[in-house]
C-alpha positions as CSV (number, residue, x, y, z in Angstrom):
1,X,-25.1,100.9,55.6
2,X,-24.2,103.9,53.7
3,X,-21.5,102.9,51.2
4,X,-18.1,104.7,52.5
5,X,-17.0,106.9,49.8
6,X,-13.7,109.6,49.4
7,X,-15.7,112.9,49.4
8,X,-15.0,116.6,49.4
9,X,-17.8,119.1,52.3
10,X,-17.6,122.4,51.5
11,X,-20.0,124.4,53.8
12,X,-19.7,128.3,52.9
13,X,-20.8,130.6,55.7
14,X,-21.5,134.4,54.1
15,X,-21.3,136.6,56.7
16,X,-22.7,140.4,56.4
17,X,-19.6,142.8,57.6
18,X,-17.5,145.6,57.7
19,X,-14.9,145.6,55.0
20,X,-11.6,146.1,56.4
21,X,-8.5,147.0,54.1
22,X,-5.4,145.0,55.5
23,X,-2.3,145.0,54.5
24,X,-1.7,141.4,53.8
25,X,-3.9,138.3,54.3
26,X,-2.7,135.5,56.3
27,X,-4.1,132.1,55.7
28,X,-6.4,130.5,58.9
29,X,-5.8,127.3,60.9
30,X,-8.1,124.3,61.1
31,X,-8.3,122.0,63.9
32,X,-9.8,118.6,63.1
33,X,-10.4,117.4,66.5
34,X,-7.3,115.3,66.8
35,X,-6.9,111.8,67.9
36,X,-10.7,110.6,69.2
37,X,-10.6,107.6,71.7
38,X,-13.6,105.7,72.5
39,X,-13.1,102.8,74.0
40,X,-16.0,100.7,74.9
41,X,-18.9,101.7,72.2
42,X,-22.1,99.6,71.8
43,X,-22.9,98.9,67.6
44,X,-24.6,100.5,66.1
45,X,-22.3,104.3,67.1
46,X,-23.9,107.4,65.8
47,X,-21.2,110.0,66.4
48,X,-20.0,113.2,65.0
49,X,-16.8,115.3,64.6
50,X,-16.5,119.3,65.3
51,X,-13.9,121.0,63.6
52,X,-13.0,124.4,64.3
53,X,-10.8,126.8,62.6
54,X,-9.5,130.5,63.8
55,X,-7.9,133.2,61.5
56,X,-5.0,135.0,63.0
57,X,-6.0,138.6,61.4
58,X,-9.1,137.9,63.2
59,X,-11.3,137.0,60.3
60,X,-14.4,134.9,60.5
61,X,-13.8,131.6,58.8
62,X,-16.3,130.8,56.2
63,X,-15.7,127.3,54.9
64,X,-15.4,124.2,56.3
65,X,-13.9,121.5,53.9
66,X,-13.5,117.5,54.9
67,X,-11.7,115.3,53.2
68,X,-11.9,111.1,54.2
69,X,-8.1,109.9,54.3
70,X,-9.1,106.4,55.6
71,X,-11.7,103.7,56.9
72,X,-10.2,100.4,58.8
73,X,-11.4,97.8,58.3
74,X,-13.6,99.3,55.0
75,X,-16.8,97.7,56.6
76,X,-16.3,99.0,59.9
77,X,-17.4,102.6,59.7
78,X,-20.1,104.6,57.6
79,X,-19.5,108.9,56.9
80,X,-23.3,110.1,56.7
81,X,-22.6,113.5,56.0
82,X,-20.3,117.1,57.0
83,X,-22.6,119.7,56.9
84,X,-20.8,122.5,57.9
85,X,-18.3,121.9,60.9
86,X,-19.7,118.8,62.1
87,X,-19.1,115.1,60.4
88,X,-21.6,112.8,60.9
89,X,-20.5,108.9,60.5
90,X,-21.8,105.8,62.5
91,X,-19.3,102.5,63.7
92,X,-20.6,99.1,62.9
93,X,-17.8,97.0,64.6
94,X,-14.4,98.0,66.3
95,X,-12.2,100.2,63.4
96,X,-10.5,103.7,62.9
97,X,-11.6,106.6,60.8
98,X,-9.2,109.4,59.3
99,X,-10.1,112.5,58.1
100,X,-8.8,115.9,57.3
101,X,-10.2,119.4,57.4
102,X,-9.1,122.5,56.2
103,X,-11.4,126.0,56.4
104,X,-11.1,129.4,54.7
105,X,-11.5,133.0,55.8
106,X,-13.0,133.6,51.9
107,X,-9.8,134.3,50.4
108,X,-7.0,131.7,52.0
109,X,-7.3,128.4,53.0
110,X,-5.8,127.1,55.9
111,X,-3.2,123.9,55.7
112,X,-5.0,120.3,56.2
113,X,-5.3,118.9,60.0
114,X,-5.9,115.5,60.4
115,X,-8.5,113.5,62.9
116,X,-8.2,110.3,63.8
117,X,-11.0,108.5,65.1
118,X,-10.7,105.1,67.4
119,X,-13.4,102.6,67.7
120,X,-13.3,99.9,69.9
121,X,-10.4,98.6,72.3
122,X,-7.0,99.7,70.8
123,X,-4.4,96.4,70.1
124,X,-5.9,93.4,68.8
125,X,-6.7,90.1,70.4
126,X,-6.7,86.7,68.3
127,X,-9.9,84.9,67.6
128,X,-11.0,82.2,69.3
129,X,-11.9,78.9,66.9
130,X,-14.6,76.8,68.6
131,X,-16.2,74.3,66.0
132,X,-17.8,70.4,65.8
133,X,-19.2,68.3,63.1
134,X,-21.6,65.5,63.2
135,X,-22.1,62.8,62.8
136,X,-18.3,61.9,63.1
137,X,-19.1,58.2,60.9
138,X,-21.7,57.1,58.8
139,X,-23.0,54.9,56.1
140,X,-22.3,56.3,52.2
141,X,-23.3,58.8,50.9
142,X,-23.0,60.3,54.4
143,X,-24.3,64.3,55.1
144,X,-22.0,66.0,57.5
145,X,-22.7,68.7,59.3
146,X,-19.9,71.5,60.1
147,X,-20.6,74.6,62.4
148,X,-18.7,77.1,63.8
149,X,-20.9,79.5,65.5
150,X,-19.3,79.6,68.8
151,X,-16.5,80.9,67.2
152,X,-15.8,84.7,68.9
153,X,-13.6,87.6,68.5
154,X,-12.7,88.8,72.1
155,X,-12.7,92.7,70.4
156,X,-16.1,91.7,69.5
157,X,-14.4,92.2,65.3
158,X,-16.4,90.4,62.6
159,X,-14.8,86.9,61.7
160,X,-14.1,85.0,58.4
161,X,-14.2,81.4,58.5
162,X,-11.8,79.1,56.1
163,X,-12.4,75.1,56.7
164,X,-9.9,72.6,55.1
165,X,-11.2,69.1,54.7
166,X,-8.9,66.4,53.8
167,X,-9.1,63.2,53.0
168,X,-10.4,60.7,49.7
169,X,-12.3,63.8,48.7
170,X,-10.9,67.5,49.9
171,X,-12.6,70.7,49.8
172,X,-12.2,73.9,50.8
173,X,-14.9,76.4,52.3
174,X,-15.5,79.6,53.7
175,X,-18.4,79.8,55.9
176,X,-19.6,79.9,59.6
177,X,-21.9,76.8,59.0
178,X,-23.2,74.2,56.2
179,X,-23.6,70.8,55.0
180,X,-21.3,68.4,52.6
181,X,-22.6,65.0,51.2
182,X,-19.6,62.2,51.1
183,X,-19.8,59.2,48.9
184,X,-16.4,58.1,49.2
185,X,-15.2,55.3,51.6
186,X,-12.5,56.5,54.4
187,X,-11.1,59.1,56.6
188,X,-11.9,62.5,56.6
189,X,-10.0,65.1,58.8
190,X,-10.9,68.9,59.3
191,X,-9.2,72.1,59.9
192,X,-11.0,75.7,60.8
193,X,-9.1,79.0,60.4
194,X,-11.1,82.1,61.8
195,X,-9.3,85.5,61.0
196,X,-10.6,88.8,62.8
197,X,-11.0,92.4,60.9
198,X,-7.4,93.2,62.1
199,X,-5.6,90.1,60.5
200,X,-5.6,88.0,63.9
201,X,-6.3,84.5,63.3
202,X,-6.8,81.0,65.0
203,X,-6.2,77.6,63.8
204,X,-7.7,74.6,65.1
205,X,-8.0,70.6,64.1
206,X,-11.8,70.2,64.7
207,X,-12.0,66.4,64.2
208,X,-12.1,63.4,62.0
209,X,-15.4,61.7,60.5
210,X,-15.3,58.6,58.8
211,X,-17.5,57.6,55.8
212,X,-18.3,53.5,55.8
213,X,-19.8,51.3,53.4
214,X,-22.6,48.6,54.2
215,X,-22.2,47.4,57.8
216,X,-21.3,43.3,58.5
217,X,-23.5,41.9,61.5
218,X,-21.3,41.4,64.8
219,X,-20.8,37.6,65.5
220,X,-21.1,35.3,69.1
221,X,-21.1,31.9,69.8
222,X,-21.7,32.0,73.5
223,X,-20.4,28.8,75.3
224,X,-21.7,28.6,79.1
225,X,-19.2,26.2,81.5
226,X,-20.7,24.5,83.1
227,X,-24.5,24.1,81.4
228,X,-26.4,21.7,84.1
229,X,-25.5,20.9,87.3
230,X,-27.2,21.2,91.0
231,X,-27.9,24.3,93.0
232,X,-26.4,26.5,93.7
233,X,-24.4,26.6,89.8
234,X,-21.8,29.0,89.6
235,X,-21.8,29.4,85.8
236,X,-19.1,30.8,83.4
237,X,-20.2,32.6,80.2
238,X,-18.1,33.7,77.2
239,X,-19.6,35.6,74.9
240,X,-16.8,34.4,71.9
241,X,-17.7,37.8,69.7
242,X,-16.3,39.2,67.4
243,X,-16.9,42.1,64.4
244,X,-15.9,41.8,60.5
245,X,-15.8,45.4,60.5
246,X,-13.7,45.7,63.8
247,X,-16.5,47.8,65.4
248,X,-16.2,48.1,68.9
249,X,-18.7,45.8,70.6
250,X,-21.0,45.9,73.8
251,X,-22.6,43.0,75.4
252,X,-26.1,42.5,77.1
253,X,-26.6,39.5,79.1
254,X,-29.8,38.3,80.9
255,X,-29.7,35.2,82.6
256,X,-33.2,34.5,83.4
257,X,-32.9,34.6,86.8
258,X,-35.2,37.4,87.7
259,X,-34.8,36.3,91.3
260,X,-31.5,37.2,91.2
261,X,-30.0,41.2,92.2
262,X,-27.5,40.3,89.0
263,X,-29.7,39.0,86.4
264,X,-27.8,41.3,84.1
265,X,-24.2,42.3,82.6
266,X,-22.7,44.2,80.6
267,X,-19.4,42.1,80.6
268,X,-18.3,39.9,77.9
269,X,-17.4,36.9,80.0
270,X,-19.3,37.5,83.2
271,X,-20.1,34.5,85.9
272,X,-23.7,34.2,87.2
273,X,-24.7,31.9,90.6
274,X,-28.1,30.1,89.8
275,X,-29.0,29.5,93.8
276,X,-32.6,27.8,93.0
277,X,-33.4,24.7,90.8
278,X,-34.8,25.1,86.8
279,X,-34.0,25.5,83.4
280,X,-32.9,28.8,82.7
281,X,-32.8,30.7,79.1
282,X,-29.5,33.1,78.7
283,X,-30.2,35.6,76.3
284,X,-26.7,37.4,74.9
285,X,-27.2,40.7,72.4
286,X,-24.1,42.0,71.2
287,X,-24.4,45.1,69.0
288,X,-22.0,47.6,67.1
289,X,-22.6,51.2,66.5
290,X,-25.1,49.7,63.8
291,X,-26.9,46.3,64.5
292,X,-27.4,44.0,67.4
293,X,-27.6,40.7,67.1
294,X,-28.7,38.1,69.7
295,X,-27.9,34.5,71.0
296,X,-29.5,32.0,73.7
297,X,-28.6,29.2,76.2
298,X,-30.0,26.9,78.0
299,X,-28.6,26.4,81.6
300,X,-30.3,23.4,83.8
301,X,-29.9,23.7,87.4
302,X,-31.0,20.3,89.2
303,X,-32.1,20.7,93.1
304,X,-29.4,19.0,95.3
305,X,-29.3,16.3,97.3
306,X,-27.7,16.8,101.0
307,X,-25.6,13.9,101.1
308,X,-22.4,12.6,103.2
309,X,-20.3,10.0,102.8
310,X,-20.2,8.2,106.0
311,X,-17.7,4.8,105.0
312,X,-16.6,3.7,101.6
313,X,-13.8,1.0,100.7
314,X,-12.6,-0.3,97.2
315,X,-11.2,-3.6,97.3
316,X,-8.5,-4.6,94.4
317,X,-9.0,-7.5,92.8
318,X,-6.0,-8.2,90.7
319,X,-2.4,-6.6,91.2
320,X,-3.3,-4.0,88.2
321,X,-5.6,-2.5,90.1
322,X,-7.8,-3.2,87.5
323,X,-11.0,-4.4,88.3
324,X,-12.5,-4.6,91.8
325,X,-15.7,-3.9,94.2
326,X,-16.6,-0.6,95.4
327,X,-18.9,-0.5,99.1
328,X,-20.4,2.9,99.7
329,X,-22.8,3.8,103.0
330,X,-24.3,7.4,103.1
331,X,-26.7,9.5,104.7
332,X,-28.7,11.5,102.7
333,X,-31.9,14.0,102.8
334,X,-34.6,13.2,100.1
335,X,-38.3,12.4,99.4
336,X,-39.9,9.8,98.0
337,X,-39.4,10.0,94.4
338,X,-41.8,8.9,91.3
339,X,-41.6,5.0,90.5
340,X,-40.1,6.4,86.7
341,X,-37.4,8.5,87.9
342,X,-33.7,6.9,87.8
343,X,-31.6,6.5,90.8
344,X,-28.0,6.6,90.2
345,X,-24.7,6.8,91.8
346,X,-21.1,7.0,89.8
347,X,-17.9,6.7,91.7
348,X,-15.0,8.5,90.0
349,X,-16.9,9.0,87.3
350,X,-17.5,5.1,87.1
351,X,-21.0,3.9,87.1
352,X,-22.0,1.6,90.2
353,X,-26.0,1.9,89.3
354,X,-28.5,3.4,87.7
355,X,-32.1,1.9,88.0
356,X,-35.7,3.4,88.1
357,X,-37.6,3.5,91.3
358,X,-39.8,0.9,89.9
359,X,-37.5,-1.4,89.9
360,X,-36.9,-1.9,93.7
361,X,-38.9,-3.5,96.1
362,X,-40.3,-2.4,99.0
363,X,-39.8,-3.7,102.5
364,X,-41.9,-0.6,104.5
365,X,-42.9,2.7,104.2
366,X,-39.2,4.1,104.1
367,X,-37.3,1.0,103.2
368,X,-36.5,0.0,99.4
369,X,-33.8,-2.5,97.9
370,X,-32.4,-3.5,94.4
371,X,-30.4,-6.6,94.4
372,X,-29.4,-7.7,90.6
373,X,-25.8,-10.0,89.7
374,X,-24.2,-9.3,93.1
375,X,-25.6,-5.4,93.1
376,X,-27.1,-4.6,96.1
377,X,-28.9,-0.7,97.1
378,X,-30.4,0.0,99.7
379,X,-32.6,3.3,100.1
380,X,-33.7,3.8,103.9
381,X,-35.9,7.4,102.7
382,X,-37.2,7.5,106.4
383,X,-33.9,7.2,108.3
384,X,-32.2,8.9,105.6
385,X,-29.3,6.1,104.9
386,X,-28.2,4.3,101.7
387,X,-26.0,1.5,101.1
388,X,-24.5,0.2,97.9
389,X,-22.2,-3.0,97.2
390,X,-21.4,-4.1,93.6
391,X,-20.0,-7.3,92.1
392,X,-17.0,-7.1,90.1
393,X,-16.9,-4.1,88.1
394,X,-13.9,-2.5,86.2
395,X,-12.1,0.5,88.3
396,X,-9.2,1.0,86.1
397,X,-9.7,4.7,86.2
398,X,-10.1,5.6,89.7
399,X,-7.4,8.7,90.7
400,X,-7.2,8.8,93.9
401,X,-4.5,11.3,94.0
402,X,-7.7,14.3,94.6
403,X,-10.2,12.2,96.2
404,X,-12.9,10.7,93.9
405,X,-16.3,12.4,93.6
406,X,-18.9,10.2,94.4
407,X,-22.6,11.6,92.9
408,X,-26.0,10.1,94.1
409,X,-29.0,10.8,91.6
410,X,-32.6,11.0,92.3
411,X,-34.6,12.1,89.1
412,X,-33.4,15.3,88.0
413,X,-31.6,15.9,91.9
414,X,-27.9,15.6,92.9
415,X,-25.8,15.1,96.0
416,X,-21.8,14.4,95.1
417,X,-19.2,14.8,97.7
418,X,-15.2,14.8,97.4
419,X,-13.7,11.9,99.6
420,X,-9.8,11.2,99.9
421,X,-9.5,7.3,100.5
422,X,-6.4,5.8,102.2
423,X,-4.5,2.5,101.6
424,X,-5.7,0.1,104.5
425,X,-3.4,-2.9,102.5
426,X,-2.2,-3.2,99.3
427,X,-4.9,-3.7,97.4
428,X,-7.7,-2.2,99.3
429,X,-8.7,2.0,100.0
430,X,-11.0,2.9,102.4
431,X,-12.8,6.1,103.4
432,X,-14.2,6.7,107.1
433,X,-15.8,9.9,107.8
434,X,-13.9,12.3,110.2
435,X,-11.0,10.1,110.3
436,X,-7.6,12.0,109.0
């Protein structure tokens, strides 16, 4: 762009005519062109302005003279030239040129007249601040980026940007984009200022960015309740995490149970049903923004007996209740099980057997019984019926007061079923199946 400078056009006209003698000279008029309006240009605007001038004794006017009173802002406009009547110029962004002009007949010149040029919408509109940075946290030293390019002027003026950064190191920059390195630990915040050609200006927070030193490893110690028991498990994780850093943590569960629709979560402490037998692996990751870190379990799911408690009775022994004989018949739905596997059965947690298969004797095909010191099994597998009656044995813990759970083992499968005994005499409870 041409460098706007004050200047002074003279354009002399010589003219070949008649001399006339008058009396007395009277000075011309000039007419700048007034106040010039244009309202919607497009940038770059090549333009002119045609003075005129007129002498009232009816002499030609031979000089043209322009004289540059103003440019707003300075950057806005360019004067190419005035040769003659016409001034050339060209409008780089919205703004407002003044000029004067004043002409001569060759002996007077006429008074000053002033034109006044406006560019662009009339009135000014504040800027509009649009900015971001990234990333908003980091490791030290940490580059952030700041950029406010979709900043806009709704007159379409140019824009100077001011950003204020505060914080354990503050700066201050002028700019629409660039890049700062942080090596100090903390919070940073930032402020942009945009101010248009015609003094409007917008303020805006932009954000806050955080500059962190070396990041400590999320930690878990997932606990699964319970960890073993028959189909179908209904299992209860807790993930127990936690951050040094106070990161905000996610969690990534897989059960192991591809079989299942929810072998996932995304929940700390979800609950997970394991519907077919097997040992499961639980993987847990937690991460922060930074690192992930992971953590297994084992579950064990045992396949389940069908089993129901048809008649059961404890007899009493002694008035403390504390030692007596427990009776227990059951049907129950199982095969034949390998001679090393245990067979078991505890009654309120109190155990009435446990023997390997090998160790009873069989009768039939279906038909196998354990008798040891007054304990006496029997397994019909055919029929599907088992009968157990123990000696003596110490029952100082039974609770009635829920029903007792009474579990029947084979190998690595379970049956258990709640019963609620009643008092038949004082020192004797019995169960019968379907009886209230």
């Amino acid at each position: 762009m041409m460098k706007n400078v004050w200047f002074i056009f003279v354009a002399m006209v010589f003219l070949s005519f008649s001399t006339t003698v008058y009396a007395q000279n009277n000075p011309p008029e000039a007419d700048a062109g007034g106040v010039i309006r244009i309202e919607n240009p497009t940038y770059p605007l090549y333009g002119s302005i045609n003075g005129t001038g007129w002498d009232p004794d009816g002499d030609p006017i031979v000089a043209f003279e322009w004289a540059l009173v103003s440019i707003e802002p300075p950057e806005s406009i360019d004067v190419l030239g005035a040769p003659g009547d016409q001034l050339d110029y060209v409008a780089w962004s919205r703004g407002e040129l003044i000029v004067d002009l004043r002409v001569s007949d060759g002996d007077l010149w006429s008074h000053w007249d002033t034109a006044i040029i406006l560019i662009g919408p009339q009135g000014n509109t504040d800027p509009v601040a649009i900015a971001w940075i990234y990333p908003e946290e980091g490791f030290s030293p940490l580059a952030v980026y700041f950029d406010a390019s979709e900043s806009y002027d709704p007159d379409g003026d140019d824009l100077m940007y001011y950003w204020e950064i505060g914080g354990p190191e503050k700066y201050s920059f002028s700019g629409v984009t660039f890049c700062l390195v942080f090596s100090t630990l903390g919070q940073y915040d930032v402020v942009l200022e945009v101010v248009d050609s015609f003094g409007g200006q917008n303020a805006i927070y932009v954000s806050d960015f955080y500059v962190r030193g070396p990041n400590n490893l999320p930690q878990a110690s997932p606990v699964a309740t319970p960890n073993s028991g028959t189909q179908p498990l209904t299992v209860q994780f807790n993930a127990n995490a936690s951050d040094p850093d106070n990161d905000p943590l996610t969690y990534e569960w897989d059960f192991g149970d591809p079989q299942s629709p929810d072998n996932t979560s995304p929940l700390a402490d979800p609950i997970h049903i394991y519907a077919q037998a097997g040992t499961y692996t639980v993987t847990l990751n937690v991460s922060d923004p930074y690192d992930t870190i992971t953590e297994t379990l084992s579950i064990v799911v045992a396949p389940a007996i069908n089993m129901s408690i048809d008649y059961a009775r404890v007899k009493f022994l002694n008035k403390n209740r504390a030692g007596g004989k427990v009776y227990v018949r059951a049907t129950f739905d199982a095969a034949l099980p390998q001679d090393t596997e245990v067979i078991s059965m505890t009654f309120d947690g109190i155990k009435l057997f446990e023997v390997p298969f090998m160790a009873f004797k069989l009768h039939d095909a279906d038909y196998f019984s354990y008798v040891r010191r007054g304990l006496v099994v029997k397994l019909y597998f055919g029929k599907g019926k088992l009968v157990v009656k123990t000696p003596k044995i110490f029952l100082g813990t039974v609770d009635n007061s829920n029903g007792v759970d009474v579990i029947f083992n084979i190998g690595n499968k379970t049956g258990m079923e709640n019963i609620k005994l009643y008092e038949l005499m004082k020192r004797m409870l019995i169960y019968q199946k379907d009886k209230k």
